[in-house]
BAFI-3210 file (N, C-alpha, C; in Angstrom, 3 decimals, decimal comma, padded with zeros to 6 digits):
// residues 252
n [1|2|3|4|5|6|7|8|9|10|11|12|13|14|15|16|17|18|19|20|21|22|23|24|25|26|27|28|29|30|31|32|33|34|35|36|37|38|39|40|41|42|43|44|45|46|47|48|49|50|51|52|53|54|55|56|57|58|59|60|61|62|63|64|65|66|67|68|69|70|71|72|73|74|75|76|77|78|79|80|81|82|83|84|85|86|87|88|89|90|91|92|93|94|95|96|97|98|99|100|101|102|103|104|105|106|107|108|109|110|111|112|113|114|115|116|117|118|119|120|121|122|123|124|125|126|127|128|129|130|131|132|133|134|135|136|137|138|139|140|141|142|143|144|145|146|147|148|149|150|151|152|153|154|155|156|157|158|159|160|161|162|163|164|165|166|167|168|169|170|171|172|173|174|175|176|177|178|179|180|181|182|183|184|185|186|187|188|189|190|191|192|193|194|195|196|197|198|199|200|201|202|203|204|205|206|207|208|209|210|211|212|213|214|215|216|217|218|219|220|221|222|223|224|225|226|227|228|229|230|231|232|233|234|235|236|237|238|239|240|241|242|243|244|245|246|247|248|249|250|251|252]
n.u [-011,837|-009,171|-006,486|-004,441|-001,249|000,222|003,412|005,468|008,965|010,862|013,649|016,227|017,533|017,089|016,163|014,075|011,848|008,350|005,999|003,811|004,545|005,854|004,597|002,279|004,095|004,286|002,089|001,774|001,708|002,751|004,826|005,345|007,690|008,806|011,342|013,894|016,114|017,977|018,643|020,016|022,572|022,927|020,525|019,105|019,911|019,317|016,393|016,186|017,359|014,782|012,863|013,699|014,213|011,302|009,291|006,680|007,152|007,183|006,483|006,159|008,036|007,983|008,938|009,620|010,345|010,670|008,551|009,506|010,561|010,365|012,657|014,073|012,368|010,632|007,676|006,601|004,743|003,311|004,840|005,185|002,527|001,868|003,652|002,940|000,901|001,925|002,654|000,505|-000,540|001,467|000,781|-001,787|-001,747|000,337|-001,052|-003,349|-002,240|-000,690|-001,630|-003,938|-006,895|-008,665|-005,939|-002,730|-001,337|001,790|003,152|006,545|007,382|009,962|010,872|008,073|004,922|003,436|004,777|005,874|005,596|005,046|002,797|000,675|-000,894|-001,384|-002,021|-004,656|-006,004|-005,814|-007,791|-009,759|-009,843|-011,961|-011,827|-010,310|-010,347|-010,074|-009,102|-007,852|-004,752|-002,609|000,520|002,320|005,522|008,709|009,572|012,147|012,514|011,393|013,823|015,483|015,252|015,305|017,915|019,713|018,471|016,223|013,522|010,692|009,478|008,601|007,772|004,397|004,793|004,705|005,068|006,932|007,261|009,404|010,345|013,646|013,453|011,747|012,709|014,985|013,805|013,831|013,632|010,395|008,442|007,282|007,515|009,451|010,452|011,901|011,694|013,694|013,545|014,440|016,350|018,724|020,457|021,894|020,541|020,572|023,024|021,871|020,535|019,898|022,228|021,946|021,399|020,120|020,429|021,118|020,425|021,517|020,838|022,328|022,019|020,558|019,983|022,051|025,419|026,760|025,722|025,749|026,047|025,668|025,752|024,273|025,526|024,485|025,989|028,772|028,861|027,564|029,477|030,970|029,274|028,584|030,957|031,421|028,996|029,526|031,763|031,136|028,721|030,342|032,011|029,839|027,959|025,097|022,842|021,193|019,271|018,564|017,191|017,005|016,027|016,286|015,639|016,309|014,897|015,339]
n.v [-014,081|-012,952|-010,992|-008,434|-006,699|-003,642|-002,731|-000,702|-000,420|001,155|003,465|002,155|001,609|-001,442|-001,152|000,832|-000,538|-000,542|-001,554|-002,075|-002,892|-005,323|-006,409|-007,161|-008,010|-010,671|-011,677|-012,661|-014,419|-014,654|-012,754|-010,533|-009,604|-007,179|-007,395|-005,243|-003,866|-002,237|-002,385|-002,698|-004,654|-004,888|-003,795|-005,573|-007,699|-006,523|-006,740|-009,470|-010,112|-008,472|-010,376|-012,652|-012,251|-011,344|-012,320|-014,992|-018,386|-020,605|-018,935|-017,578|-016,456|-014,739|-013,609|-011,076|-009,832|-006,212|-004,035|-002,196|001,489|004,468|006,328|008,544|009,696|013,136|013,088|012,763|012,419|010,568|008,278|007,582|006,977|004,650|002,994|002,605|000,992|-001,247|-002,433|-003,210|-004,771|-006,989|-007,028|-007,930|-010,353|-012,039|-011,865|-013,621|-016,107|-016,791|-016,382|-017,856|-018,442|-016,899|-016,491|-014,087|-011,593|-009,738|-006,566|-005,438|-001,948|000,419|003,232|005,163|003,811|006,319|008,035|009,275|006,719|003,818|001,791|001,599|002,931|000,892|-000,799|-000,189|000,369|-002,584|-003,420|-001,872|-002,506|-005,063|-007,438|-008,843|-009,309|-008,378|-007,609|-004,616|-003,302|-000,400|-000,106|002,432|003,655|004,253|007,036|008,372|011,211|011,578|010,650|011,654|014,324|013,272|012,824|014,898|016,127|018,273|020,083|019,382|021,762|025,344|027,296|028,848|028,149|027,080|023,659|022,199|019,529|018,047|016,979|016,234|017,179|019,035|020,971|021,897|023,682|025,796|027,507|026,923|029,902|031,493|029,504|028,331|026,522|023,229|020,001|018,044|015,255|012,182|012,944|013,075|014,498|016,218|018,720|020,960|022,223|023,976|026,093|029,473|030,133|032,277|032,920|030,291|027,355|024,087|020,946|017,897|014,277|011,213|007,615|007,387|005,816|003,930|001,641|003,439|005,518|009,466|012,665|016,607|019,367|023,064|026,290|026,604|028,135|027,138|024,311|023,030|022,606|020,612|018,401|017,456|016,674|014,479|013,168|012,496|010,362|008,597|007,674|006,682|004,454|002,818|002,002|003,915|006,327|007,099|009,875|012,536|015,853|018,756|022,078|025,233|028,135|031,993|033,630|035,911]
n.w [015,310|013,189|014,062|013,891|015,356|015,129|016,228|017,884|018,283|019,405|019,015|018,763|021,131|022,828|025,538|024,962|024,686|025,179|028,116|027,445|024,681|024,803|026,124|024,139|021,797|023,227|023,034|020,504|017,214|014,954|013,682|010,855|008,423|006,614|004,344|004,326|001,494|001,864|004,277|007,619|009,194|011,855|013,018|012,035|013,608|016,557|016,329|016,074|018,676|020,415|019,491|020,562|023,377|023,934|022,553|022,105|023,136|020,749|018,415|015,377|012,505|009,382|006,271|003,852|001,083|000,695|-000,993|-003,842|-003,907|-005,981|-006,217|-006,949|-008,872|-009,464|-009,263|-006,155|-004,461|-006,117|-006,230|-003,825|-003,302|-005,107|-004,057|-001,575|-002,610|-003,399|-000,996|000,530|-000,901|-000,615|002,260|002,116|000,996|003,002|005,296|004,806|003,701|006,203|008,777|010,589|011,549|014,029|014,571|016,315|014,534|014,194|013,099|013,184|014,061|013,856|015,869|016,226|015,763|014,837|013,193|010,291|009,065|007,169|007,700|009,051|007,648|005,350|006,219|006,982|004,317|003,233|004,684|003,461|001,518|001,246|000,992|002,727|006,253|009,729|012,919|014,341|015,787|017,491|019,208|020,849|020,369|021,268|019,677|017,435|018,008|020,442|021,633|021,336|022,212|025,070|024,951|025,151|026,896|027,202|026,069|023,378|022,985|023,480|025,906|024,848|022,367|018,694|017,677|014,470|013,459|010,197|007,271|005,775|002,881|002,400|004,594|002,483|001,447|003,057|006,428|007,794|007,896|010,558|012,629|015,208|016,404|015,464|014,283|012,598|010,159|008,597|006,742|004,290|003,102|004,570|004,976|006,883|006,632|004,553|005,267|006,369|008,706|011,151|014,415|014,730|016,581|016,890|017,770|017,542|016,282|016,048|014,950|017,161|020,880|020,567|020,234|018,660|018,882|017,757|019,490|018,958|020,161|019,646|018,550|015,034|013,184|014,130|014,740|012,055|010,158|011,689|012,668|010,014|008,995|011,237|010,456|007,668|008,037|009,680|008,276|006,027|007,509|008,331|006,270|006,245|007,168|010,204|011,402|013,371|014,228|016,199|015,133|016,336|016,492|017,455|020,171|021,551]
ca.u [-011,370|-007,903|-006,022|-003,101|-000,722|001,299|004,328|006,462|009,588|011,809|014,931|017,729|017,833|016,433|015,338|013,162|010,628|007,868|005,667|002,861|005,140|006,570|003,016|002,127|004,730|004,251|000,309|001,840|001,587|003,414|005,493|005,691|008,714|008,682|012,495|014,074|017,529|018,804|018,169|021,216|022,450|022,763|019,244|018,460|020,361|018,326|015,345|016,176|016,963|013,699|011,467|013,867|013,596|009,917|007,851|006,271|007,556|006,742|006,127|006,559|008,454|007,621|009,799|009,189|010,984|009,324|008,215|010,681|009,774|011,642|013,144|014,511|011,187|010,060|006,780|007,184|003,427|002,595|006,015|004,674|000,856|002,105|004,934|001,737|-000,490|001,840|002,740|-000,887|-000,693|002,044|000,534|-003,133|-000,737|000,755|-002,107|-004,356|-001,189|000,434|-002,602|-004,881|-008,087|-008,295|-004,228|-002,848|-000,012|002,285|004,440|007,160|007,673|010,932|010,252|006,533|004,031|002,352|005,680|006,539|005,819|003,339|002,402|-001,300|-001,799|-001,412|-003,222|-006,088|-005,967|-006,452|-009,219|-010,607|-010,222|-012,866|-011,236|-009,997|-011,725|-009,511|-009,515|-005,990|-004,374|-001,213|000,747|003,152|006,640|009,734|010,202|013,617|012,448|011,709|014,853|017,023|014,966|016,126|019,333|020,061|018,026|015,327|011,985|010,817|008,571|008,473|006,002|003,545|005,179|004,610|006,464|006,520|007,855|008,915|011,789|014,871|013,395|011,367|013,629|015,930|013,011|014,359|013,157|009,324|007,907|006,327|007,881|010,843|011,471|011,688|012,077|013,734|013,389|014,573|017,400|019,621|021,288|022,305|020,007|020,297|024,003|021,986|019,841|020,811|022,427|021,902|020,617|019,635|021,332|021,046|020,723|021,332|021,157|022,468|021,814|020,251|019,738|022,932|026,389|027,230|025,180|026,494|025,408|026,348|024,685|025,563|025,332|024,409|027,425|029,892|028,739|027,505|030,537|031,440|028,542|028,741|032,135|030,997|028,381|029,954|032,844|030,005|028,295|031,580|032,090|028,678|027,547|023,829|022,915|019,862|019,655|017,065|018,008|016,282|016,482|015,915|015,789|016,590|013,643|015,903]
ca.v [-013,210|-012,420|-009,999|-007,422|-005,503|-002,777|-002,555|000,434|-001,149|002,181|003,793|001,640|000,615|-002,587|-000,860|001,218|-001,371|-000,427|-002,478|-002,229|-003,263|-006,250|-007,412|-007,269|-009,020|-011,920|-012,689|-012,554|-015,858|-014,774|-011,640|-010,445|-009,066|-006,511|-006,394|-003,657|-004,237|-001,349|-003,161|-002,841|-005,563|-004,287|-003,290|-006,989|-008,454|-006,038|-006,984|-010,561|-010,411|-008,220|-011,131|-013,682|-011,865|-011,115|-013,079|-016,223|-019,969|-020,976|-017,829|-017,601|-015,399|-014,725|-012,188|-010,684|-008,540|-005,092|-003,327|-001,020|002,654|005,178|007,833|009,327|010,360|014,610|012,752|012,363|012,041|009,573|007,484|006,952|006,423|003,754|002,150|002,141|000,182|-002,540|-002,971|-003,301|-006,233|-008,025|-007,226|-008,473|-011,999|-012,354|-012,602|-014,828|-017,434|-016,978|-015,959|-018,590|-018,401|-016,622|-016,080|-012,772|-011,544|-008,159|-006,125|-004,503|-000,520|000,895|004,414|005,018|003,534|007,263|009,340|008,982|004,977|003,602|000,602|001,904|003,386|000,220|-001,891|000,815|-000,126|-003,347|-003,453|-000,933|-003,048|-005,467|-009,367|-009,510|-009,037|-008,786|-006,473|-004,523|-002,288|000,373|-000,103|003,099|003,022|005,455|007,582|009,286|012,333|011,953|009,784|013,007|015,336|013,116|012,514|016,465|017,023|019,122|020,014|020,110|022,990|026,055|028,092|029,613|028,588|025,641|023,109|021,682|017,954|018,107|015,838|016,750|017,391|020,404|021,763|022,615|025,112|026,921|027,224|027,638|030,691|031,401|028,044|028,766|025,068|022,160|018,776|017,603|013,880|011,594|013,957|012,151|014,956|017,500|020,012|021,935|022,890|024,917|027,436|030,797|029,879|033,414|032,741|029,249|026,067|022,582|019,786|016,384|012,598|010,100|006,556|007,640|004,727|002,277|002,042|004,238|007,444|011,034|013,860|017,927|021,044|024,251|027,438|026,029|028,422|026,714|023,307|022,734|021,899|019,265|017,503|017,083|015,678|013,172|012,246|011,753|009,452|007,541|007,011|005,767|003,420|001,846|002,315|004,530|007,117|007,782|010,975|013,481|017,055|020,156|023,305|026,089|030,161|032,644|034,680|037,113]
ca.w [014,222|012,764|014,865|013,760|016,168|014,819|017,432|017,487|019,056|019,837|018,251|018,332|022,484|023,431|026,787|024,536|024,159|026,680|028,464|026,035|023,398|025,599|026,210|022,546|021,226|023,932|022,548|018,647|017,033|013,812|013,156|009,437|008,396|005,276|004,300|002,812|000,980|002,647|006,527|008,102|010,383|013,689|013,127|012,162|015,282|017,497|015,585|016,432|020,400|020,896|019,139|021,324|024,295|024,405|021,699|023,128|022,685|019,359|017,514|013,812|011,840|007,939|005,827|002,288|000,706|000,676|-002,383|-004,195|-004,209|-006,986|-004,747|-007,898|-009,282|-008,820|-008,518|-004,988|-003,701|-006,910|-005,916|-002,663|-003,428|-005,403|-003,001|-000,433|-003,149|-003,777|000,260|000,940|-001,937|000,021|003,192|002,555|000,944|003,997|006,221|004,118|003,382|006,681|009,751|010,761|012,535|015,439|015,327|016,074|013,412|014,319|012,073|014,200|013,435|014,434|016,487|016,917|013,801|013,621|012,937|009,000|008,720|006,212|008,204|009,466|005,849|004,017|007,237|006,252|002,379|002,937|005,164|002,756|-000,039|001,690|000,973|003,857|007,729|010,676|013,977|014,600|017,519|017,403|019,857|020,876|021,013|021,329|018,337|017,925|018,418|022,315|022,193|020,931|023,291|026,119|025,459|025,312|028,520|026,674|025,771|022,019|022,554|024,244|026,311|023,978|021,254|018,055|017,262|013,618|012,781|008,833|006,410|005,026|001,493|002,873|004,734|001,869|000,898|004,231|007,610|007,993|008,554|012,207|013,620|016,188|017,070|013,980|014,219|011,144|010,357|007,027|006,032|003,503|002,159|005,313|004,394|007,839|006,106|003,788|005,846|006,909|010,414|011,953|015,431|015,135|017,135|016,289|018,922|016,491|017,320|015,357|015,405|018,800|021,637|019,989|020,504|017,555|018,715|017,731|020,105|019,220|019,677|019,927|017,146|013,767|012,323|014,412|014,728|011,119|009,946|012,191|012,514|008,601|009,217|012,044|009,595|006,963|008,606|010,208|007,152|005,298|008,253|008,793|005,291|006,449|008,643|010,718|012,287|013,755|014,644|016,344|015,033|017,364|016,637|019,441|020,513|022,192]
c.u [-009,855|-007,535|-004,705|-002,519|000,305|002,120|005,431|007,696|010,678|012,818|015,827|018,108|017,046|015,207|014,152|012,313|009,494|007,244|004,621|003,276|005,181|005,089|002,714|002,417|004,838|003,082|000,690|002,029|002,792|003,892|005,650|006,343|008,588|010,528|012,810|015,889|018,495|019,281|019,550|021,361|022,300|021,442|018,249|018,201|019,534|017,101|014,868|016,509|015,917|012,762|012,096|013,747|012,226|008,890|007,430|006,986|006,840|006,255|006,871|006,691|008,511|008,193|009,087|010,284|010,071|009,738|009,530|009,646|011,080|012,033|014,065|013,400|010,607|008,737|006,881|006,096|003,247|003,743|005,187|003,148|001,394|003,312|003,454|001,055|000,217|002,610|002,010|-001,075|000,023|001,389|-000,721|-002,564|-000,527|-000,176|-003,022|-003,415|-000,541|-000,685|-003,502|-005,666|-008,076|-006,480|-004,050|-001,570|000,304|003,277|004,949|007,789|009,028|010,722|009,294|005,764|003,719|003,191|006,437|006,709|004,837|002,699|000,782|-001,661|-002,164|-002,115|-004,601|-006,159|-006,525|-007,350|-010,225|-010,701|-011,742|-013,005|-011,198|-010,305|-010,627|-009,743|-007,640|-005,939|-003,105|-000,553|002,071|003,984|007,100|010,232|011,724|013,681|012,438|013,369|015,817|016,892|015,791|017,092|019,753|019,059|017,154|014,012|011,802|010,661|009,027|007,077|005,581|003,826|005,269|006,013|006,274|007,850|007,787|010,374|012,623|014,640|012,539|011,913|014,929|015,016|013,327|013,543|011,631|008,707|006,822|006,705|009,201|011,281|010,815|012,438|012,129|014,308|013,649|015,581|018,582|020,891|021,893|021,721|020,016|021,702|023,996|020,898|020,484|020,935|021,898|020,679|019,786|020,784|020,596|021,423|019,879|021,548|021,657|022,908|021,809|019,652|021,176|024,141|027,308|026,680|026,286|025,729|026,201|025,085|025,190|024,852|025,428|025,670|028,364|029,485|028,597|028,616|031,218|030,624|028,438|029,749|031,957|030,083|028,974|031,309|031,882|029,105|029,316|031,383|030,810|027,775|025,682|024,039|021,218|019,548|018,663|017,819|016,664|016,515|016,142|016,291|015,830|015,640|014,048|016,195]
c.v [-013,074|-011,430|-009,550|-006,557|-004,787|-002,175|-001,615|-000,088|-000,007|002,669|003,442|001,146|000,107|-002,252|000,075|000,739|-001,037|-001,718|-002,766|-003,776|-004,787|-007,348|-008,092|-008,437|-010,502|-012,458|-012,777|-014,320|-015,530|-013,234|-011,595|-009,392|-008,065|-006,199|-006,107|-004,110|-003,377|-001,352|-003,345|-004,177|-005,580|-004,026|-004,777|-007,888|-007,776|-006,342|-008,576|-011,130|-009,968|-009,459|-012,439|-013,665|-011,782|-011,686|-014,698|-017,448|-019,975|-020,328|-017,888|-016,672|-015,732|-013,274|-012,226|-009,924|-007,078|-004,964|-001,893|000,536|003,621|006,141|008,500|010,567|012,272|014,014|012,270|011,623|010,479|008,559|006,829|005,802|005,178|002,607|001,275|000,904|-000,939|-003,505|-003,396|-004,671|-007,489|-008,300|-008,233|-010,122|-011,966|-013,189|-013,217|-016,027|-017,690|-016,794|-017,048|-018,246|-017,829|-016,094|-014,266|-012,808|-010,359|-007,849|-005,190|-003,106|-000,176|002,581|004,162|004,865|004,743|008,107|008,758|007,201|005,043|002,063|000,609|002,382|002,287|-000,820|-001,371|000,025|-001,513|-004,216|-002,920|-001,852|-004,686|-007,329|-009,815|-008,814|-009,276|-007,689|-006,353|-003,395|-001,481|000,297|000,666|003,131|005,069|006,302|008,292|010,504|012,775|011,418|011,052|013,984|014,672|013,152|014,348|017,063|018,296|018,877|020,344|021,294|023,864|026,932|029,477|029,401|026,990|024,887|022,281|020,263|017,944|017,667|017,030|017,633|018,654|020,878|022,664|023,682|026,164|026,770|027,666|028,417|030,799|030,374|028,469|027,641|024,121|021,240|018,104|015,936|013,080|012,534|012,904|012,782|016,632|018,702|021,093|022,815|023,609|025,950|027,901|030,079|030,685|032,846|031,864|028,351|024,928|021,760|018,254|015,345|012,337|008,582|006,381|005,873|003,406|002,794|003,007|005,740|008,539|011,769|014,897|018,254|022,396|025,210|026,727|026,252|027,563|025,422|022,535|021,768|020,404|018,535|016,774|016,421|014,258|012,473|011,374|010,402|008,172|006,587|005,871|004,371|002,531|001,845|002,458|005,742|007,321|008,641|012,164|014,464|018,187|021,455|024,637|027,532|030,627|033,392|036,042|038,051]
c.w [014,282|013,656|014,328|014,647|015,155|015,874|016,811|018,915|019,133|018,869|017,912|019,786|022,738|024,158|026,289|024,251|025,383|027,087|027,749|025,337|024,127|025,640|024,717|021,892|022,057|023,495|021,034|018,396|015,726|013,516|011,204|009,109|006,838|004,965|003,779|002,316|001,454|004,111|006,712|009,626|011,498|014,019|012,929|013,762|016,638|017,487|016,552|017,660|020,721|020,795|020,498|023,124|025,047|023,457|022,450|022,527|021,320|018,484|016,194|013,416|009,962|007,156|004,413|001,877|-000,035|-001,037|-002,163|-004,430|-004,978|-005,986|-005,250|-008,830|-009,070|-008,285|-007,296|-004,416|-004,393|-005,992|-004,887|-002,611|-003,718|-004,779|-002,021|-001,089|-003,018|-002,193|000,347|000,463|-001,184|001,333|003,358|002,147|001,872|005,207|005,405|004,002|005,180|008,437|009,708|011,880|013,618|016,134|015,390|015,172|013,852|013,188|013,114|013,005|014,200|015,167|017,051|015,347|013,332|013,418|011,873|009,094|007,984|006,808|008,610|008,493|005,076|005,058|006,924|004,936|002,481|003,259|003,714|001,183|000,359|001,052|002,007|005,236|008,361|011,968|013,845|015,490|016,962|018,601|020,132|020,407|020,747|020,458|018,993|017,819|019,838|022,463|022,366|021,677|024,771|025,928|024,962|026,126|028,562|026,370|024,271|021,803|023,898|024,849|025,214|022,487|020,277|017,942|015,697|013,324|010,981|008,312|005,779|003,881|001,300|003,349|004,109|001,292|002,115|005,220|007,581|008,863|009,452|012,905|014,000|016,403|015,856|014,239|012,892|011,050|008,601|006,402|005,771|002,922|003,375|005,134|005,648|007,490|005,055|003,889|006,316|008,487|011,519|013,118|015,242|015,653|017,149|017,318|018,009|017,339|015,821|015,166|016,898|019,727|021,149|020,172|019,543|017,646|018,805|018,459|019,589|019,374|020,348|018,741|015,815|013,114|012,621|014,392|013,557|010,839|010,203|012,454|010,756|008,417|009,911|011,395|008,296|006,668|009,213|009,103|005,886|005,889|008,374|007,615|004,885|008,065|008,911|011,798|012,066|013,923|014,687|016,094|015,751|017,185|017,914|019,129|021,037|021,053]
res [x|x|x|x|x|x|x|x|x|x|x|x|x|x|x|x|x|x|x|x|x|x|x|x|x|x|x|x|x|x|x|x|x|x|x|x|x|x|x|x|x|x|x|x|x|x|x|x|x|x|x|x|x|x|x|x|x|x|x|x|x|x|x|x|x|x|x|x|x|x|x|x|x|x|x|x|x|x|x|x|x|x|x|x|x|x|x|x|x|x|x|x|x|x|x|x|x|x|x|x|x|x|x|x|x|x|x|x|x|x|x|x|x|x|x|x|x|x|x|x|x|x|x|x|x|x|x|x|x|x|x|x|x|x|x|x|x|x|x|x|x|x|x|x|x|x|x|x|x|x|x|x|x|x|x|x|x|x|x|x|x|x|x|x|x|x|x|x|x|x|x|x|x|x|x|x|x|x|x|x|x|x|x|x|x|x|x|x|x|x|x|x|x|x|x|x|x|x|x|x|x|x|x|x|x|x|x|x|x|x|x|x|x|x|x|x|x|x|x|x|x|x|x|x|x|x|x|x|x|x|x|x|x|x|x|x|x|x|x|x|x|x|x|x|x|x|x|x|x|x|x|x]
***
C-alpha cells in the first residue's frame, strides 16, 4: 500500500529536526512540495539542506503551487473551507500522478502539523473522498511555541492555571476572559499593541531558531512600542515576519 508521512520539520533551526523526523524523511521516496508565492527563501534553502541532509539517495522532489486562499474575505470560516477543498484536489493529484506502489510520499510541515496547519485536514478529505487508498503517520516536530518558551527560559503555563493558544485576528477582540497566560500565533497586524496593557508582559519571538531572531519581554506598556519598531524594520528588511508571543497577566 501507498504510504504518507506528514513531517513537522521545526521552526526555523535545522537542529530542530528530531530524530523521528530524521528517520522519516530517510524512508521517503518522494517529498511533495505545496508552494506558496509568499515562501521566502531562507525558508526554501533550509527546506533544501534538511531534504539534502537527511532524505535518502535518490529521493524525489515534486512541487505545485498551492491553492490561493482570499484573506480579504469577512467570510473567514467559508475562505478556508474552501482553500482546504481545492488543496485536497491537488493533494489527492499528486499522489495518484506522482506515488507508486508501495512508495512512501511526505509533505514537510514547518513547526508541528497539529498547531494551525491544514495538512492532516486535507490528508483526511481525501481519504474521505474514497478514490484514493493509502495508510499515513504524523510525525511531531518543534512548533514555535516551545521554541519561544525555550528561548526565554520559561514555562507556558502555570500551576493551577490554563493556558489558551489563539491568532492574531481574535485577539484584537481583547484578551480572553479567565485565561492568564495566551499564546498568540499568525498575528499580521500587531494586535497585542491594541489591548489594555495594565499588568500584562509580553515574552515575543521572532523568526525564532534563525539567524534573524528577535527576543523582548518585559511590561507590555513599555515594551510594546519597541517591539513594533523591531518588527516593523525587520519586516521592511526581509520583506515577512513570523512571530509568536506570550501574553502573561499578573496574579498578584
Amino acid at each position: 500500500m501507498q504510504h504518507i508521512l506528514v513531517i513537522g520539520i521545526g521552526a526555523g533551526d535545522p537542529d530542530h529536526l528530531t530524530l523521528q523526523a530524521a528517520k522519516a524523511l530517510a524512508r521517503t521516496d518522494v517529498f511533495f512540495i505545496l508552494d506558496k508565492n509568499e515562501e521566502r527563501q531562507d525558508m526554501i534553502r533550509l527546506r533544501r539542506r534538511i531534504l539534502t541532509e537527511h532524505g535518502r539517495p535518490g529521493h524525489r522532489v515534486v512541487g505545485v503551487p498551492d491553492a490561493e486562499r482570499d484573506r480579504t474575505t469577512p467570510a473567514y470560516t467559508a475562505a478556508v473551507d474552501d482553500w482546504r477543498h481545492r488543496r485536497a484536489d491537488l493533494v489527492e493529484q499528486l499522489i495518484a500522478e506522482h506515488l507508486g506502489p508501495d512508495e512512501t510520499g511526505a509533505f514537510l510541515v514547518w513547526g508541528d502539523p497539529s498547531l494551525y496547519d491544514s495538512v492532516i485536514a486535507v490528508v483526511d478529505e481525501v481519504l474521505a473522498r474514497g478514490d484514493t487508498t493509502f495508510g499515513y503517520e504524523v510525525v511531531p516536530g518543534i512548533s514555535s511555541v516551545s521554541a519561544l518558551a525555550a528561548r526565554h527560559r520559561t514555562t507556558l503555563t502555570r500551576v493551577g492555571r490554563p493556558l489558551q493558544i489563539t491568532t492574531g485576528r481574535r485577539l484584537a477582540e481583547g484578551l480572553p476572559e479567565g485565561v492568564d497566560d495566551v499564546v498568540v500565533m499568525l498575528d499580521g497586524q500587531a494586535a497585542f499593541a491594541g489591548i489594555d496593557p495594565d499588568g500584562v508582559e509580553i515574552l515575543y519571538g521572532a523568526y525564532l531558531g534563525t539567524p534573524d531572531e528577535i527576543l523582548v519581554a518585559g511590561p507590555l506598556a513599555e515594551t510594546a512600542p519597541r517591539i513594533r519598531e523591531l518588527r516593523d524594520r525587520a519586516r521592511d528588511r526581509k520583506g515577512w515576519i513570523m512571530d509568536t508571543y506570550l501574553l502573561r497577566r499578573s496574579t498578584s
